[in-house]
C-alpha positions as CSV (number, residue, x, y, z in Angstrom):
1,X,-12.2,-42.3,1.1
2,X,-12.6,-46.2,2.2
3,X,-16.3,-47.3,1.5
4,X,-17.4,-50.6,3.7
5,X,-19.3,-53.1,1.6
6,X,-21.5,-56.2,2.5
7,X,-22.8,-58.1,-0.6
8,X,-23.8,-61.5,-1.3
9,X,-22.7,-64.2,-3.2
10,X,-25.1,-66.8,-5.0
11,X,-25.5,-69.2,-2.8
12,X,-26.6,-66.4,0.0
13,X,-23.7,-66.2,1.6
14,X,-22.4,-62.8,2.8
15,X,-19.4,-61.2,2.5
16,X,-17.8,-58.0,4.3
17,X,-14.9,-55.8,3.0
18,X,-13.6,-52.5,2.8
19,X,-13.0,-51.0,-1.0
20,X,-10.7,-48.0,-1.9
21,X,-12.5,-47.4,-5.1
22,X,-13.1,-43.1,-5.9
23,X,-16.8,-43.0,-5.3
24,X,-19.9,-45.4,-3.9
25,X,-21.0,-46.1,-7.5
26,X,-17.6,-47.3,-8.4
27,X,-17.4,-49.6,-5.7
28,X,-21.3,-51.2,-6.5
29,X,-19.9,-51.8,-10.2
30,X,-17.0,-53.6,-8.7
31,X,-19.1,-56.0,-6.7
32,X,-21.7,-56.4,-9.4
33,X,-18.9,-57.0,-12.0
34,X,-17.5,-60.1,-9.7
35,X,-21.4,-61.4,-9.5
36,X,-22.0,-60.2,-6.1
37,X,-25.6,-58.7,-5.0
38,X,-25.1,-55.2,-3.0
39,X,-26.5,-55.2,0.2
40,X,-25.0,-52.5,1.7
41,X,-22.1,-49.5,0.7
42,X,-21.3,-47.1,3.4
43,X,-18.2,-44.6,3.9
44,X,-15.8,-46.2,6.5
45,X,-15.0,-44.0,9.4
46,X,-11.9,-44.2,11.3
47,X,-11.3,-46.9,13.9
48,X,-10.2,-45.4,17.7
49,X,-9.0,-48.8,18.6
50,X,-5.7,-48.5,19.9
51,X,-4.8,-50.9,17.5
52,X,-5.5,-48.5,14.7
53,X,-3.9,-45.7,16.4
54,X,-1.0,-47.7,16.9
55,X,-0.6,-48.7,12.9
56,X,-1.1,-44.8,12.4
57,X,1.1,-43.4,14.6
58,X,4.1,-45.2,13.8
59,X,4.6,-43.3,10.6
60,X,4.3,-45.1,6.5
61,X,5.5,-47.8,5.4
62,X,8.3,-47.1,2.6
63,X,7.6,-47.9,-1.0
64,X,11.0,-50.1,-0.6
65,X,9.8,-52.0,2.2
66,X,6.5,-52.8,0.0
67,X,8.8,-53.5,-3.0
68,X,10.7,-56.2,-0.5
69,X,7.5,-57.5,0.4
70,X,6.1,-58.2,-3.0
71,X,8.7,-59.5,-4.5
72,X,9.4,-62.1,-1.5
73,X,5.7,-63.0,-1.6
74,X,5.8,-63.7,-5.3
75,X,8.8,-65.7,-4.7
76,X,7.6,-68.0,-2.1
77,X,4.1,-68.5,-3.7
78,X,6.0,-69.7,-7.2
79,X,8.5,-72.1,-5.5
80,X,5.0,-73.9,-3.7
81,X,4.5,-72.5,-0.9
82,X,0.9,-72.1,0.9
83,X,0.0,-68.3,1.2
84,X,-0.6,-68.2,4.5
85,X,2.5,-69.7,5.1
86,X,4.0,-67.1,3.0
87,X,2.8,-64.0,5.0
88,X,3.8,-65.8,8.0
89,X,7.3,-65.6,7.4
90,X,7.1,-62.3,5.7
91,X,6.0,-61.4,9.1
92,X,9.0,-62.1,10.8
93,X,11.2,-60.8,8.2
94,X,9.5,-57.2,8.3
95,X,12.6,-54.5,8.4
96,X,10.3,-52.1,10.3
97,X,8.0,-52.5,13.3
98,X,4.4,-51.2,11.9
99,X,4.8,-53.6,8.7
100,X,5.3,-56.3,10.9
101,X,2.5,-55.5,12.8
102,X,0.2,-54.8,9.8
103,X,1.4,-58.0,8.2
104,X,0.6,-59.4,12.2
105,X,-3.0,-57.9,11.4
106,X,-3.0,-59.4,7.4
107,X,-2.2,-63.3,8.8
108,X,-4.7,-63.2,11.5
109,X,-7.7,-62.1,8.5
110,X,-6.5,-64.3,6.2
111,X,-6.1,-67.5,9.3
112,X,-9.9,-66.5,9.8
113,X,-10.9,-67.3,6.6
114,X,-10.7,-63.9,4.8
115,X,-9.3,-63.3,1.3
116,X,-6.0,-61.6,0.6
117,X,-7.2,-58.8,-0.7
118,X,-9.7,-58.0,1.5
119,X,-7.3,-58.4,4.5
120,X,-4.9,-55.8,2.6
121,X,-7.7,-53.4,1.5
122,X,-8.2,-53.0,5.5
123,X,-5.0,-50.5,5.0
124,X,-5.5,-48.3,2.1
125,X,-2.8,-46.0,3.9
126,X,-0.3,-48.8,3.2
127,X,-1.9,-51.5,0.1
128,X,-3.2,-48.8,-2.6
129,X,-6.7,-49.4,-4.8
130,X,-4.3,-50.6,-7.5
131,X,-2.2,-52.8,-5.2
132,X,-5.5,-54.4,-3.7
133,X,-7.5,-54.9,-7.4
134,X,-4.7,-56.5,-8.5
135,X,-4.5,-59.2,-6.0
136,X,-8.7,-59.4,-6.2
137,X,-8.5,-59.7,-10.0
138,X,-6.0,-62.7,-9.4
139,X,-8.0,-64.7,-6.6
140,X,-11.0,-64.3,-8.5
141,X,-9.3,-65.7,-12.1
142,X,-7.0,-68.1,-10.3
143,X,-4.3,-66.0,-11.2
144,X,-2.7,-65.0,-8.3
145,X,0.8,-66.1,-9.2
146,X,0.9,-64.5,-12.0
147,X,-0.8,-61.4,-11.1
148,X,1.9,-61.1,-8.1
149,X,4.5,-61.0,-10.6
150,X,3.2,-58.5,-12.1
151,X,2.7,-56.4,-9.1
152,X,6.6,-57.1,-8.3
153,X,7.1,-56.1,-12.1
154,X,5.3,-52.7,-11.7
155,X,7.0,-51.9,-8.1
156,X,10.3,-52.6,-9.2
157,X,10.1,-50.2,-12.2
158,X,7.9,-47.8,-10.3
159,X,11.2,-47.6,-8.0
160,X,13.3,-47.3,-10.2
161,X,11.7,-44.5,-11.7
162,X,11.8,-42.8,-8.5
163,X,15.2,-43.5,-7.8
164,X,16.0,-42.0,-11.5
165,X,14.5,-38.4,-10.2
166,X,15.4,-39.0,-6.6
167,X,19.2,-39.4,-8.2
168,X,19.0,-36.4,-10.5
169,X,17.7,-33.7,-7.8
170,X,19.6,-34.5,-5.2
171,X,22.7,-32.2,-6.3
172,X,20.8,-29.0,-6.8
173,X,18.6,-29.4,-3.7
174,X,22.0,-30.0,-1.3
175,X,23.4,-26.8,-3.9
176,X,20.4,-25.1,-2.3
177,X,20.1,-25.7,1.3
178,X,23.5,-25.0,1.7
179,X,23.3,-21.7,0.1
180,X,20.2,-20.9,2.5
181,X,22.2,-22.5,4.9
182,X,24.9,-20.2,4.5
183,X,23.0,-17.4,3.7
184,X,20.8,-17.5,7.4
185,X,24.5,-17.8,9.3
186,X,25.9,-14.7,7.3
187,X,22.3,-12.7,7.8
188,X,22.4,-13.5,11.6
189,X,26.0,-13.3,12.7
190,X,28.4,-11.9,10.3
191,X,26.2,-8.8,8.7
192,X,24.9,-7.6,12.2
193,X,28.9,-7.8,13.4
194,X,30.4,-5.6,10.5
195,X,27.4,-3.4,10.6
196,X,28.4,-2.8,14.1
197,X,31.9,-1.9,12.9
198,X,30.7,0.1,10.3
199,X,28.6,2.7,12.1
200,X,31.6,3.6,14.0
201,X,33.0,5.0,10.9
202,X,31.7,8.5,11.0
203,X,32.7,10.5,8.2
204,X,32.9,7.5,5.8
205,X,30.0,7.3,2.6
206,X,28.8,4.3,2.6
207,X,28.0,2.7,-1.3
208,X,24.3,1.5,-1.8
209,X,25.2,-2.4,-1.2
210,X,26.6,-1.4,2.5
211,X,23.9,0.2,3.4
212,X,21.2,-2.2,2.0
213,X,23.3,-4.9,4.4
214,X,23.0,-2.8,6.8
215,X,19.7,-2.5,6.9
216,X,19.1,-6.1,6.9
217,X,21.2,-6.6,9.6
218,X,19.4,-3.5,11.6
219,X,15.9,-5.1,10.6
220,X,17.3,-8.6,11.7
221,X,18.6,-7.7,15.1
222,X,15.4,-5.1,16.0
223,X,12.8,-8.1,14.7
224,X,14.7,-11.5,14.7
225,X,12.0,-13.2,16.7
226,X,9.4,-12.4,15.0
227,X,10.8,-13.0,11.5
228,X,11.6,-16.5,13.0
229,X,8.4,-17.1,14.0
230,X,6.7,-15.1,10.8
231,X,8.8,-17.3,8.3
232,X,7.8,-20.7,10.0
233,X,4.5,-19.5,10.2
234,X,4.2,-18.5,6.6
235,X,6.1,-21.9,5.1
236,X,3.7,-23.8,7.5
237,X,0.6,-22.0,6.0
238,X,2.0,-22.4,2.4
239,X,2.3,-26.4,2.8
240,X,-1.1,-26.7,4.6
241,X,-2.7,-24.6,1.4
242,X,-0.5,-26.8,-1.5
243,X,-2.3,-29.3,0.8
244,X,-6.1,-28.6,-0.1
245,X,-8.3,-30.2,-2.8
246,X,-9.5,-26.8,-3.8
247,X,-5.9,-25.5,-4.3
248,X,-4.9,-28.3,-6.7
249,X,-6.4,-27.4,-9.9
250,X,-4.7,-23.9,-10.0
251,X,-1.5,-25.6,-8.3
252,X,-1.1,-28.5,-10.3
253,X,-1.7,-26.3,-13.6
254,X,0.7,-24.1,-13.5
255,X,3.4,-27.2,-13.0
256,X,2.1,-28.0,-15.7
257,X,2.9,-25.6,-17.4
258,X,6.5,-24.6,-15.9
259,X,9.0,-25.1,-18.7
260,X,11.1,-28.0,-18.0
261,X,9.4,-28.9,-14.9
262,X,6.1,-29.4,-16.3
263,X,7.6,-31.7,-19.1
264,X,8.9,-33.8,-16.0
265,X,5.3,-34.3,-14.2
266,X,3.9,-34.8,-17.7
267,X,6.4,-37.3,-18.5
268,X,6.3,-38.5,-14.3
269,X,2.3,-38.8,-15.1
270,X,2.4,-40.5,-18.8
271,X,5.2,-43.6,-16.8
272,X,3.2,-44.3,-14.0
273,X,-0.5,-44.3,-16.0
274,X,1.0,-46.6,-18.6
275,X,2.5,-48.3,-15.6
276,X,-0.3,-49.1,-13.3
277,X,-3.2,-49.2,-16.4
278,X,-1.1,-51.3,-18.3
279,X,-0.2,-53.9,-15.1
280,X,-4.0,-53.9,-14.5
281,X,-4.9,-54.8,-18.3
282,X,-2.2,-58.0,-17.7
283,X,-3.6,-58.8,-14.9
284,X,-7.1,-59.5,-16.1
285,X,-9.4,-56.0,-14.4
286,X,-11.7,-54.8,-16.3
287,X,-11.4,-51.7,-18.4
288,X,-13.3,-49.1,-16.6
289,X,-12.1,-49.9,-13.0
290,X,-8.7,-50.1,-14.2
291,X,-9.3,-46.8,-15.2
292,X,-10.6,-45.2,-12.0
293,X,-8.2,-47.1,-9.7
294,X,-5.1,-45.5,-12.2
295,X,-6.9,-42.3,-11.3
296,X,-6.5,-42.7,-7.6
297,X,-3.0,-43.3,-8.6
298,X,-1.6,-40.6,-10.1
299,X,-0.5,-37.6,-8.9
300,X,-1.5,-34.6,-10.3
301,X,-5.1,-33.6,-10.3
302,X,-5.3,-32.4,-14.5
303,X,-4.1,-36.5,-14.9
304,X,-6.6,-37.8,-12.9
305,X,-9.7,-35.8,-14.0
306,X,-8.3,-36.3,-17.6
307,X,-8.2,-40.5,-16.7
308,X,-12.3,-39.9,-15.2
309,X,-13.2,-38.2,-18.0
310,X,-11.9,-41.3,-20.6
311,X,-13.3,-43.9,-18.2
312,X,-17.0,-41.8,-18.7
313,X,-16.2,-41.8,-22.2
314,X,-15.2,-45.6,-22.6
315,X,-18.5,-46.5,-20.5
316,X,-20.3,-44.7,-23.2
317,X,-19.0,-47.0,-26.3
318,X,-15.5,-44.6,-27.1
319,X,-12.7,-46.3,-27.8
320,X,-9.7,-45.7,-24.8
321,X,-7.5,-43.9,-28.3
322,X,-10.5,-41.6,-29.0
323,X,-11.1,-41.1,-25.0
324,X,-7.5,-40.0,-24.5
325,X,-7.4,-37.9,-27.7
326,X,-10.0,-35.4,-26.0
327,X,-7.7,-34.4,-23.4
328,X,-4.2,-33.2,-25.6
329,X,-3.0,-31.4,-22.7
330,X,-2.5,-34.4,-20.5
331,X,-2.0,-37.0,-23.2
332,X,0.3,-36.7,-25.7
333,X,-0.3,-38.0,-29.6
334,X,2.6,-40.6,-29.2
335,X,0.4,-41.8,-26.4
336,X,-2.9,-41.5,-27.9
337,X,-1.5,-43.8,-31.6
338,X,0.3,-45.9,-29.6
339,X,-2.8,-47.3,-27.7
340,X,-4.7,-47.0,-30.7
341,X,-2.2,-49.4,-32.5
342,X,-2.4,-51.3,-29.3
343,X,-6.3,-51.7,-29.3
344,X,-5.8,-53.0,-32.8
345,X,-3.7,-55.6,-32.7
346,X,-5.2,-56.7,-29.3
347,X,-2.0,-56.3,-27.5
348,X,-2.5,-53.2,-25.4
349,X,-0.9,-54.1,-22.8
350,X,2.6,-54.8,-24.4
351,X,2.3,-51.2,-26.1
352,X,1.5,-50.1,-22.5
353,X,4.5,-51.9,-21.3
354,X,6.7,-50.4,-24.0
355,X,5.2,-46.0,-23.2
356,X,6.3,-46.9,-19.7
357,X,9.5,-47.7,-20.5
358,X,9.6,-45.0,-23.2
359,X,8.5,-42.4,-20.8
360,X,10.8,-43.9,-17.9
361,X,13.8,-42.8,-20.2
362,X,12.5,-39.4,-21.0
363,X,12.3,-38.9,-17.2
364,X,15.9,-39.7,-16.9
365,X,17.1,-37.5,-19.7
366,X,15.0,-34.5,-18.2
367,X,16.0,-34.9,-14.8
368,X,19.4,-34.7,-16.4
369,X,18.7,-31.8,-18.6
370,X,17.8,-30.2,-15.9
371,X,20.6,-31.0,-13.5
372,X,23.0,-29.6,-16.5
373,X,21.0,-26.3,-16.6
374,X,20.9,-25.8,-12.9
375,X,24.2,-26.1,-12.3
376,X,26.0,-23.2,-13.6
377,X,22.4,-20.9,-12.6
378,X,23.0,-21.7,-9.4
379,X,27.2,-21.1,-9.3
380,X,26.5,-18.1,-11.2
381,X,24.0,-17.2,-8.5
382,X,25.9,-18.0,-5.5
383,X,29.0,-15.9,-7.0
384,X,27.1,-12.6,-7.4
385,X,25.9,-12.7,-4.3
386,X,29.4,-13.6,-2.5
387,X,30.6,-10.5,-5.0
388,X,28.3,-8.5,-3.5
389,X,28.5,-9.2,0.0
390,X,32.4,-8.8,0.0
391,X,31.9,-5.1,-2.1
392,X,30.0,-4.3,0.9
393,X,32.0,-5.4,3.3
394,X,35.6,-4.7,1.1
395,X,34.8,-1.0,-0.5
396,X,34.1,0.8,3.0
397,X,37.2,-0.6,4.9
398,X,39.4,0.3,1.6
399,X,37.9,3.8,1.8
400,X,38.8,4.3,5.3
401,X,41.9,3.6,4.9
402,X,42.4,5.7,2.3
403,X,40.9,8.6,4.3
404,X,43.6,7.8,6.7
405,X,46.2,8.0,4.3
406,X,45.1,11.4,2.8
407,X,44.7,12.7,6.8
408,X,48.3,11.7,7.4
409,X,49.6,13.6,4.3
């Protein structure tokens, strides 16, 4: 949820904004941290402006297109160029038609005097909590340049990481839809045509696998219509339950506990905290809201309550090392004595830096793993159950013939 904000600063003047921070209390630390008086913290509400609507309706903007856009913006601002002048003509070089207009909506804030990061935080659909701390954290230090780079840092690996899984699955899922694929054609055309051809072969026995296939094909042709209608139904009402808040602690702890694939979303979990906390620790944020905006981050929902939990704990005088070691099942003990060498030697963020990395390659090697094991599961698959459509199509034809042999002797 988007809270709207009006503080003021110390000379009385008052600023507006719109924070993506977890909860109201969150946001009133983050305004009292930067020296701001709260006036005023309310839940924002969606706009109806057709403007709005427009942004919304156009669909998301990819995480490439974001990666472009950082990247050129950290680019232009080192070489000397104003900001504003910047955005402008990452305006007009917007690959798709909603950026450009939200970038549109970002130059016309920031001509009227608004901050960067409050211009951004007015689409948390598009600019995440992270994205837009960052950027805060940087005007406020006089850090900006540098605190672009790291955002371009952190995108650039974030994407790769994706492209690492996105790499790895895509055999088995094309494996997969093709053998559905297949499976619908042979379930709605061919079956219910040899069953036809079957069932004029009085006299014949049938073995158990014809008779199974054709009672599929029966069952397909008497209710095709509303199996069609029942399995789009039931996929629909699947996704819209995986969908729910209240679903997601049962959901997202059984992945967890999935051989294979729950040591990928642990590992997925472990890159992109280490990622995103460790980007925010470089770029100057403090501890605690680092903390909660990783939360808002992350994924799955054992991760993020886990990430809450430390932040309570750190607010309490813990160190981050003994906040992460109460939560083993999320955080692993490399994790937990790596930041704890990190908090000693005052360089947690390159230790951050260096998990990332370490956990980037064990995402790799497990997507790979698993692309190695899938493969010959899913031939094997595939082949028994083309063996067992063609004994049920094969054995009856071969015994009818040799029923006709035996009449004609």
């Amino acid at each position: 949820m988007s809270y709207g904000y009006v503080a003021s600063t110390g000379e009385g003047k008052l600023v507006r904004g719109v924070s993506e921070l977890s909860s109201r209390n969150s946001v009133i630390r983050d305004l009292e941290s930067r020296g701001l008086v709260v006036v005023s913290v309310d839940p924002v509400r969606r706009s109806r402006s057709l403007v709005r609507f427009s942004l919304r309706s156009l669909g998301l903007v990819s995480h490439l297109d974001k990666m472009i856009f950082i990247k050129h913006l950290t680019v232009m601002v080192k070489a000397g160029l104003s900001l504003l002048e910047s955005l402008r003509i990452l305006r007009e070089q917007a690959a798709s038609f909603r950026f450009r207009m939200i970038l549109g909506e970002v130059v016309s804030s920031v001509e009227k005097g608004g901050s960067l990061s409050d211009s951004l935080a007015r689409f948390p659909k598009v600019f995440s909590a992270f994205f837009v701390n960052v950027v805060r954290s940087g005007e406020t230090a006089g850090t900006l340049e540098g605190n672009l780079e790291h955002l371009s840092e952190q995108f650039s690996r974030d994407h790769e990481l994706r492209g690492r899984v996105r790499s790895a699955m895509m055999y088995p899922v094309f494996v997969i839809l093709a053998a559905l694929a297949i499976g619908f054609y042979f379930a709605l055309y061919i079956i219910p045509q040899v069953a036809g051809l079957f069932g004029g072969l009085g006299g014949i026995e049938m073995p158990l696998a014809t008779r199974v296939m054709m009672g599929i094909a029966g069952f397909v042709r008497n209710h095709g219509p509303a199996l069609a209608i029942g399995t789009v139904a039931g996929l629909a009402f699947l996704v819209w339950l995986l969908r729910r808040r209240f679903i997601r602690p049962l959901t997202h702890g059984i992945i967890l506990k999935v051989p294979i694939f729950g040591k990928l979303v642990r590992n997925i979990n472990s890159a992109l905290f280490c990622l995103v906390f460790g980007t925010q620790m470089r770029s100057g944020i403090p501890i605690l809201q680092a903390l909660e905006v990783t939360a808002s981050v992350l994924g799955n929902w054992h991760f993020q309550q886990a990430i809450l939990a430390t932040a309570e704990s750190v607010r309490r005088g813990q160190s981050l090392s003994e906040s992460l070691a109460e939560h083993p099942r999320v955080f692993s003990r490399l994790t937990v004595r790596m930041v704890e060498v990190g908090e000693r030697s005052g360089r947690l963020d390159e230790i951050l830096g260096f998990l990332a990395d370490f956990y980037g390659l064990e995402v790799e090697t497990t997507t790979k793993n698993l692309t190695t094991i899938l493969e010959p599961v899913m031939l094997v698959t595939i082949g028994l159950l083309a063996l067992g459509l063609a004994y049920a199509i094969i054995i009856p034809i071969y015994n009818f013939v040799g029923s006709i042999g035996n009449m004609g002797r």
